[in-house]
C-alpha positions as CSV (number, residue, x, y, z in Angstrom):
1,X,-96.8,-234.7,-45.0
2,X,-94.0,-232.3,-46.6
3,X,-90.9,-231.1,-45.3
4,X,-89.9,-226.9,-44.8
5,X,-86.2,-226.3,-44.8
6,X,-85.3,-222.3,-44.6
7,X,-81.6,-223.4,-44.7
8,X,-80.2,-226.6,-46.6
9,X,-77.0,-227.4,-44.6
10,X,-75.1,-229.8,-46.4
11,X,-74.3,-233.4,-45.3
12,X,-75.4,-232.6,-42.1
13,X,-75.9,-235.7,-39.0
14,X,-79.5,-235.9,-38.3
15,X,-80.8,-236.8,-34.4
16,X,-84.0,-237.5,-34.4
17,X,-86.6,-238.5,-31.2
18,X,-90.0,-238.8,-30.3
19,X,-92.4,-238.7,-27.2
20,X,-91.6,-242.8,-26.6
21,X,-91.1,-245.1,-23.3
22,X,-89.4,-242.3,-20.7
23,X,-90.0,-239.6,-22.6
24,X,-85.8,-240.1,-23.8
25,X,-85.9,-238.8,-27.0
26,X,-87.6,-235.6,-26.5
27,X,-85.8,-234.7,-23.5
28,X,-82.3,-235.8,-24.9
29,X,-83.3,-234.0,-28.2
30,X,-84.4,-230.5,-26.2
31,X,-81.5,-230.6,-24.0
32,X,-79.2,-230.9,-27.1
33,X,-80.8,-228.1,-28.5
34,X,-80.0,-225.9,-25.5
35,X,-76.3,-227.5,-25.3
36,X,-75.2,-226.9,-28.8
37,X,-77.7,-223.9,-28.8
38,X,-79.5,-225.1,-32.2
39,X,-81.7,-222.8,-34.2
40,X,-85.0,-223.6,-36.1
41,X,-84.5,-224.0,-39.5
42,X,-88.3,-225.5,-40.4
43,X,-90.6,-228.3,-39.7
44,X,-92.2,-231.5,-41.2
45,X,-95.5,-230.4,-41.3
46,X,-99.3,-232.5,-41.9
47,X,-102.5,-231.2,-41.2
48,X,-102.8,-234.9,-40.0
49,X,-100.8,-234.0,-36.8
50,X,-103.0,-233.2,-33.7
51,X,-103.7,-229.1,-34.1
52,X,-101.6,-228.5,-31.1
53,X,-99.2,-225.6,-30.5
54,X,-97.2,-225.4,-27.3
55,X,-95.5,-222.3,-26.5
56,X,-92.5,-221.0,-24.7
57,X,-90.7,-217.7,-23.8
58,X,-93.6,-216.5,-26.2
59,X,-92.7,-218.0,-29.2
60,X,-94.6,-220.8,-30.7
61,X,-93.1,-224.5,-30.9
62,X,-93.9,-226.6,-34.0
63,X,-95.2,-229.8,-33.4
64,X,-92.2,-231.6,-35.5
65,X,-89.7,-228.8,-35.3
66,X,-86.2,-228.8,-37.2
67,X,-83.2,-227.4,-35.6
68,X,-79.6,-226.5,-36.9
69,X,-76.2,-226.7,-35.0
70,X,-74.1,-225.0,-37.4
71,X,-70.9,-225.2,-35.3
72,X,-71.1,-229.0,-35.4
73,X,-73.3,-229.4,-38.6
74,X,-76.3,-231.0,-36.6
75,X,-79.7,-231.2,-37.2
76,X,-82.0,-231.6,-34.3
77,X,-86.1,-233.1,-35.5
78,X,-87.8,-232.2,-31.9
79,X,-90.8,-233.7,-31.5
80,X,-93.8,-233.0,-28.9
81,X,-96.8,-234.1,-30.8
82,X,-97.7,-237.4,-30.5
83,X,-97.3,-239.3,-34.4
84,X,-99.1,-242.3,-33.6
85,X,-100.7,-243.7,-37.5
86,X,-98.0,-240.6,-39.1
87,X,-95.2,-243.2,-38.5
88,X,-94.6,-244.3,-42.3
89,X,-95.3,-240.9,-43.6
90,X,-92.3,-238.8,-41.0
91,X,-89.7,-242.2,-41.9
92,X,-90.9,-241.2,-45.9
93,X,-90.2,-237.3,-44.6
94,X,-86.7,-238.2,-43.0
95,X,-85.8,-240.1,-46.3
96,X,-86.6,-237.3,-48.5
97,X,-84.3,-235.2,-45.9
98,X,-81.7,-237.6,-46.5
99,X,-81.7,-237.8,-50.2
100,X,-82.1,-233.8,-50.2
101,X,-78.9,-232.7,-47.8
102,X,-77.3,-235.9,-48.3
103,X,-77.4,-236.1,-45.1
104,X,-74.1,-238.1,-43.3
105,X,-76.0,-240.3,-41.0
106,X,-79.4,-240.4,-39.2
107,X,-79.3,-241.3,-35.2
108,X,-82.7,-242.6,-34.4
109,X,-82.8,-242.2,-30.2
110,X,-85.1,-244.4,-28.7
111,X,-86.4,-245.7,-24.7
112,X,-86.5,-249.2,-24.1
113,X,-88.1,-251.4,-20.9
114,X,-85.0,-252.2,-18.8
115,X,-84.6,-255.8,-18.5
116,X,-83.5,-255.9,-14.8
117,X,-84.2,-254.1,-12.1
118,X,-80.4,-252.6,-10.9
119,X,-79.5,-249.0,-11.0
120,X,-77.3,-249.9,-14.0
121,X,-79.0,-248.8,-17.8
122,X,-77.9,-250.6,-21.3
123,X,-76.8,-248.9,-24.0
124,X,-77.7,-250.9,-27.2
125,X,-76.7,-249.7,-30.9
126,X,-78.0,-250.6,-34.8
127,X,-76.6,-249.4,-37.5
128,X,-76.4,-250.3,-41.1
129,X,-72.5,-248.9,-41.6
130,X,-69.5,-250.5,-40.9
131,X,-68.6,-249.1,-37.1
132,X,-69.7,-251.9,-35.0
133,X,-66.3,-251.5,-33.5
134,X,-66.8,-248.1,-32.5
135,X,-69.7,-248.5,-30.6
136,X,-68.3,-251.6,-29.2
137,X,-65.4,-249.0,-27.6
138,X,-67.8,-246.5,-26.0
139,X,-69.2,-249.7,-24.2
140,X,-72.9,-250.0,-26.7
141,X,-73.9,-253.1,-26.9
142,X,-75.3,-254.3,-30.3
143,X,-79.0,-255.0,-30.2
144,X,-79.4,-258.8,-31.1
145,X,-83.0,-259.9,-29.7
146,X,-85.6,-256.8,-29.4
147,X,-89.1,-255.4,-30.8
148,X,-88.8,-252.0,-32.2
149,X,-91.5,-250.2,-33.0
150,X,-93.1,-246.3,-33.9
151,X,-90.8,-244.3,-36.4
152,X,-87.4,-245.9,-35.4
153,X,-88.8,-249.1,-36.7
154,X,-90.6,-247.6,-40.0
155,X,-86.4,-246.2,-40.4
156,X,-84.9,-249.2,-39.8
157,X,-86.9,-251.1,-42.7
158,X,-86.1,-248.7,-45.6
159,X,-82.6,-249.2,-43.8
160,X,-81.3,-250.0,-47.0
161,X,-82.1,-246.2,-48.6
162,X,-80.1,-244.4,-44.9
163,X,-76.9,-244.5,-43.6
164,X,-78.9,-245.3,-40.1
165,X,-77.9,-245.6,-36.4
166,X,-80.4,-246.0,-33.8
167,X,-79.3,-246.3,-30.2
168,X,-81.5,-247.4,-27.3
169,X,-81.2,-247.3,-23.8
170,X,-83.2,-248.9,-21.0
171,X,-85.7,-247.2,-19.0
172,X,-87.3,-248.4,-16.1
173,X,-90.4,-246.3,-16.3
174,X,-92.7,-244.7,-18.6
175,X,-92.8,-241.5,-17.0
176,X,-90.6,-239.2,-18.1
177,X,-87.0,-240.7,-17.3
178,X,-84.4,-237.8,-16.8
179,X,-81.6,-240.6,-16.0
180,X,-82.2,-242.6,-18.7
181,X,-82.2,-239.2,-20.9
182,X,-78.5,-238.2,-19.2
183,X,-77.5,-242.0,-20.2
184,X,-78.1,-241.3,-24.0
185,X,-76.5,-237.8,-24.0
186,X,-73.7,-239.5,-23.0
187,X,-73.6,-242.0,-25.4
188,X,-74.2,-238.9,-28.4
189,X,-71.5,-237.2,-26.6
190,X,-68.5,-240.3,-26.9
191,X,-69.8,-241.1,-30.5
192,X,-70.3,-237.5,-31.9
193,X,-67.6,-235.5,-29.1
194,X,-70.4,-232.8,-28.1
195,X,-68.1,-231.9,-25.1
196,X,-71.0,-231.7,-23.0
197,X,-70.2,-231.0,-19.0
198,X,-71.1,-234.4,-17.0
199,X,-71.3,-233.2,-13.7
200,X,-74.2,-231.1,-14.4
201,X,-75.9,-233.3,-16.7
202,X,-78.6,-234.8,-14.4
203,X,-79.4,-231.6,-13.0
204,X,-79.8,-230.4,-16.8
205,X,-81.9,-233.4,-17.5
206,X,-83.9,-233.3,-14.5
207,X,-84.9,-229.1,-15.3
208,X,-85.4,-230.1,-19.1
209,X,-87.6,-233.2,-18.1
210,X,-89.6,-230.7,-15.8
211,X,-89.9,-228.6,-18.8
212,X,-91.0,-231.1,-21.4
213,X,-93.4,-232.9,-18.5
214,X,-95.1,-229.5,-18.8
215,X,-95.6,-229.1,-22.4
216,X,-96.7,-232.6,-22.6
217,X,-99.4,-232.4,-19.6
218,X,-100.7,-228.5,-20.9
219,X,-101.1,-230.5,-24.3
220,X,-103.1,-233.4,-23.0
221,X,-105.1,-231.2,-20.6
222,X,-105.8,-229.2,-24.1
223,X,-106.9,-232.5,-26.2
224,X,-109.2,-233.8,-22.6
225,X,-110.5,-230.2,-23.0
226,X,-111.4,-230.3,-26.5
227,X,-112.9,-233.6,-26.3
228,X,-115.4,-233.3,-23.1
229,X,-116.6,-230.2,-25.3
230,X,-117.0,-232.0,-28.1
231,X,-118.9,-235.1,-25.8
232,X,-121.1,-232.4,-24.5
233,X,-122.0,-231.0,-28.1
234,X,-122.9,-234.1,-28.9
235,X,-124.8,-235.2,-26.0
């Protein structure tokens, strides 16, 4: 797995998500790309990942793209390929990022079961710097008792070579969760000021969620495809 930068921002924030529980960090991580109107700037690439291509208004999405905010010195890792097994080598990949562009901090963004069943979501927070109190203020709650898994838990244990933050938030399903999504936009948006526009945020969501629910069924349609040909070349 290697990384391709065409543009080498320096000390740029890195958010990062991945197809997980609701679908939260690849709809938070496309709709930040629309907000802040991010550009590709290259990809982590493997010939490991699933050959998959999805694409939209006619141009091709990577499977692990990488996008650039300039205004606010943002990169974007957008992810619609599923990484199951690739988990060690794309937390290896964001290191090498790191060390590279000496990057300022990596936000891991992740969708966790709910533990209740109210309307209300959590907001929990990790992070190896010293702003516990900052997250405490925009109402995150630390994360004391949990099981994290996939690539935000390969991150968090070569914690010690990142300046790392990963925030969760609850989900109540593992379909694609648009309100779960809006809760962690919010969250980027008090810790990072994105100035994003709340009152049309769950609409956004909703239309991005739609979006991405697409993408994700055309690809699994495409993998079902592939392998009832492959059952009937064998058979």
């Amino acid at each position: 797995m290697h990384v391709e930068l065409n543009v080498k921002p320096k000390n740029p924030i890195v958010i990062e998500g991945f197809p997980g529980f609701g679908l939260v960090g690849t709809i938070t991580t496309e709709f930040l790309i629309e907000h802040l109107k991010a550009v590709p700037i290259g990809r982590i690439w493997s010939d490991k990942l699933l050959p998959l291509v999805a694409v939209h208004d006619s141009k091709i999405i990577q499977p692990l793209e990488i996008y650039y905010a300039k205004k606010e010195n943002i990169i974007i890792l957008h992810a619609l390929s599923n990484v199951t097994g690739l988990e060690w080598k794309i937390s290896e990949a964001l290191v090498e990022i790191s060390k590279e562009l000496n990057v300022k901090e990596i936000i891991s963004i992740e969708g966790v079961n709910a533990s209740g069943q109210g309307n209300q979501l959590n907001t929990f927070y990790y992070t190896t710097g010293k702003k516990a109190s900052t997250f405490d203020k925009i109402g995150l709650k630390p994360l004391k008792e949990g099981i994290v898994m996939g690539v935000t838990g390969a991150l968090m244990l070569k914690a010690e070579e990142l300046p790392l933050t990963c925030i969760f938030v609850e989900t109540q399903s593992n379909l694609p969760d648009s309100r779960a999504a809006a809760k962690m936009i919010e969250a980027l948006d008090k810790y990072l000021g994105l100035d994003v526009d709340y009152k049309p945020l769950i609409k956004a969501a909703e239309q991005f969620e739609e979006k991405v629910k697409g993408i994700l069924q055309n690809s699994k349609d495409a993998v079902d495809e592939k392998q009832s040909k492959e059952l009937n070349y064998l058979g």
